[in-house]
N, C-alpha and C positions, 0 to 999 in steps of 0.2 A: 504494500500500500504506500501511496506516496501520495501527499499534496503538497506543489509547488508554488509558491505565492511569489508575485512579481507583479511589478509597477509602481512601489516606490521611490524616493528623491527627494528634492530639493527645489522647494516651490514657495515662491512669496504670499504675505496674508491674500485672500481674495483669490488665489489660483484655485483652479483643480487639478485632479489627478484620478487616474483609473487606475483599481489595483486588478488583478486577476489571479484566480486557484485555481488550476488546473489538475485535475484530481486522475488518480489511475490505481487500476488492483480492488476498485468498488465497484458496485453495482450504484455507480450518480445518482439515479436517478429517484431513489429510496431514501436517500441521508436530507435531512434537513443540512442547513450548508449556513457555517458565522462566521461572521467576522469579529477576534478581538483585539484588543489595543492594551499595552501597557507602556505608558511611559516610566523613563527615570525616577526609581523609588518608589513608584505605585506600584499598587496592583495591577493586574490584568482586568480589564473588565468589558464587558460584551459591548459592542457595538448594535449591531443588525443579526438579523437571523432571516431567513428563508426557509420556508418548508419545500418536501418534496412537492408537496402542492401548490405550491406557490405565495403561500400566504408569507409577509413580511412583519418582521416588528424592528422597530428602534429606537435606541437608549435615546433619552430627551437632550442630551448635547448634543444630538447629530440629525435630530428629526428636521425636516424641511430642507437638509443641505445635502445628506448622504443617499444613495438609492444603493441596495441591493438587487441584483438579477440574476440568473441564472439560467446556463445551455444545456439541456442534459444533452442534446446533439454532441457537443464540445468537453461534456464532462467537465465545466469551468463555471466557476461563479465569480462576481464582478462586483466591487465596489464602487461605485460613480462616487466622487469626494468633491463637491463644489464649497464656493466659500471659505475656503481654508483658514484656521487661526491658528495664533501660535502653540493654544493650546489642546492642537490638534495633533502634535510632533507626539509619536510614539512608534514602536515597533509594532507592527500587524500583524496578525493571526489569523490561519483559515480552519478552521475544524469541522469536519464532516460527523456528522452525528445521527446513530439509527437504532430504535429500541431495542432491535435483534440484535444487532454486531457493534454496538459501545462504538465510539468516536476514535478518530484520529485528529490528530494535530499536523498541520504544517510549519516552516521553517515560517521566521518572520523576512520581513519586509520591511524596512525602514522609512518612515515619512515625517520627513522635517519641513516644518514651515517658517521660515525668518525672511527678517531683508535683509 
């Protein structure tokens, strides 16, 4: 199993950014699919989530700015990140998660937002 997260950088307040997880060794299209974030000294904590079904939730820092999506075609889930703040800079997280078969983690993805 393997989920690979990419698409972060280095991007001024007010930019965006697309991340992507591209997921393999699952059956995609069964796991609800999240995104989490820990910055420097935090904890980790959930951003967005997706069902297999499609249904989306998101933590209230990131609602009206973040969209979660998802290709089972692609086996990849997407975070759209508009708006950016500084205290948006953390390392990201994709976790595949399924009642049957417990979650995986992917590697993070760094996303810094300064001028």
């Amino acid at each position: 199993v393997q989920l690979q997260a990419s698409g972060g950088g280095l991007v001024q307040p007010g930019g965006s950014l697309r991340l992507s997880c591209a997921a393999s060794g699952i059956i995609f299209s069964i796991y609800d699919m999240e995104w989490y974030r820990q910055a420097p000294g935090k904890q980790r904590e959930l951003v967005a989530t997706i069902s297999s079904g499609g249904s989306t939730y998101y933590a209230d820092s990131v609602k009206g700015r973040f969209t979660i999506s998802r290709d089972n075609a692609k086996n990849t889930v997407y975070l759209q990140m508009n708006s950016l703040k500084p205290e948006d800079t953390a390392v990201y997280y994709c976790k595949g998660q399924s009642s049957w078969y417990g979650g995986y983690w992917g590697q993070g993805t760094q996303v810094t937002v300064s001028s």
